[in-house]
Residue, then its C-alpha position, 0 to 999 in steps of 0.5 A: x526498532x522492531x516490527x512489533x514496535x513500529x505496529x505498537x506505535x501504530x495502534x496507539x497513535x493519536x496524531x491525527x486528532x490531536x491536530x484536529x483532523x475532523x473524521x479520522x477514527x483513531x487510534x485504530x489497531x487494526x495492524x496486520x494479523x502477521x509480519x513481513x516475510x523474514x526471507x524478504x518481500x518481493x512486491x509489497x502492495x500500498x493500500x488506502x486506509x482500513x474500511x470505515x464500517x468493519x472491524x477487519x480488513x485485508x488480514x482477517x482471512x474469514x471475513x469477506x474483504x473486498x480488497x483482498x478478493x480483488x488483489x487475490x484474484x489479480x495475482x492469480x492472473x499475474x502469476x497464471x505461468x507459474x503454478x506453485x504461486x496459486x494465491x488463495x490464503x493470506x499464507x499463500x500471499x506471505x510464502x509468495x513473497x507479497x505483502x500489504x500496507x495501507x498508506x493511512x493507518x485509520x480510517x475516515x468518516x464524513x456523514x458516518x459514511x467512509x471516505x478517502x483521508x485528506x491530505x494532511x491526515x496522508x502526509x502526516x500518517x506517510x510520514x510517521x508510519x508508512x516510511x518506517x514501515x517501508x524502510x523496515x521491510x526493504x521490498x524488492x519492489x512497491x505497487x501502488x494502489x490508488x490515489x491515496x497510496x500515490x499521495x503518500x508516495x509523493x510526500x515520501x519523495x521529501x525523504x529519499x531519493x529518486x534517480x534523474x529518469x524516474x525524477x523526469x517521468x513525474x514532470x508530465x504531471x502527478x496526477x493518477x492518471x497521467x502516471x498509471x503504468x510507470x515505474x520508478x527507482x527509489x533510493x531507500x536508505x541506500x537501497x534501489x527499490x522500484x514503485x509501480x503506480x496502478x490504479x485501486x482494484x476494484x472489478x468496476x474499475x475499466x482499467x481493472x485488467x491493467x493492473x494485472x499488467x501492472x503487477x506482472x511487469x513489477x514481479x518480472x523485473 
């Protein structure tokens, strides 16, 4: 399957509310403006789910996205010691070797306000798009944005395979915080890839400078 097709079933996919998932706002076809890089995709960020109350998210460069003012602003940080990557554009993004999904294809509303999917909307979505999605694009590396991201992770556990240390490090606990900062090896149709667990950027956040650290230490491994 290409990666037109995968998107295509993405915009017309009307899962959620043939399950009767109360709130979910599909089908929405707000899927990325452009592909994953052919030469290969370095780290590949996992978002949340497209805002609620905008008709662009993270690919629609002239508006103000939130998410993408964050993540920008932390891989310039991340990357400070080498210069060639300055991350500014969604070109510069792609030409550096990044890209980004969101776990949830759609967004959700509760008292026509956003809010976070619930977890059948992530396990049902993970497991429909975000698997093909991943195992189409083959990333060296995955980070992990958020409780939402971490929860699709976890349901794609079912599906692949995971080494006996990484598989030990997720005994303490599943929680964002008890596993923030740890990186783990996948096994993906054959493939190792590593996935870094981080927390969502937002500046307000008071672990916000960890990511960056988060990032760094996947880019350099």
């Amino acid at each position: 399957m290409s990666w037109q097709e995968i998107q295509e079933g993405v915009k017309r996919c009307k899962r959620c509310k043939e399950e009767g998932f109360d709130g979910v706002k599909c089908p929405d076809d707000r899927i990325p403006t452009v592909e994953p890089r052919p030469r290969g995709v370095r780290i590949l960020f996992i978002s949340e789910a497209p805002p609620l109350n905008s008709q662009y998210y993270f690919y629609y460069e002239n508006t103000n996205d939130r998410l993408r003012n964050s993540l920008f602003e932390l891989l310039r940080s991340a990357m400070s010691c080498e210069s060639e990557h300055g991350i500014s554009t969604i070109s510069d993004f792609i030409d550096a070797g990044f890209f980004l999904l969101p776990t949830v294809k759609c967004p959700t509303a509760r008292d026509g306000r956003n809010a976070a999917p619930s977890a059948g909307v992530i396990k049902l979505c993970a497991e429909r798009h975000l698997k093909r999605e991943i195992e189409y694009i083959k990333p060296e590396g995955v980070c992990l944005l958020g409780r939402t991201a971490l929860h699709g992770f976890l349901t794609l556990l079912n599906h692949w395979g995971m080494s006996g240390s990484s598989a030990s490090s997720l005994k303490g606990g599943r929680s964002l915080s008890s596993v923030a900062g740890k990186v783990l090896e996948v096994e993906i149709s054959g493939r190792s890839t590593r996935f870094m667990i981080s927390y969502w950027p937002t500046r307000r956040h008071r672990k916000f400078n960890e990511i960056c650290e988060h990032i760094r230490l996947l880019y350099e491994m």
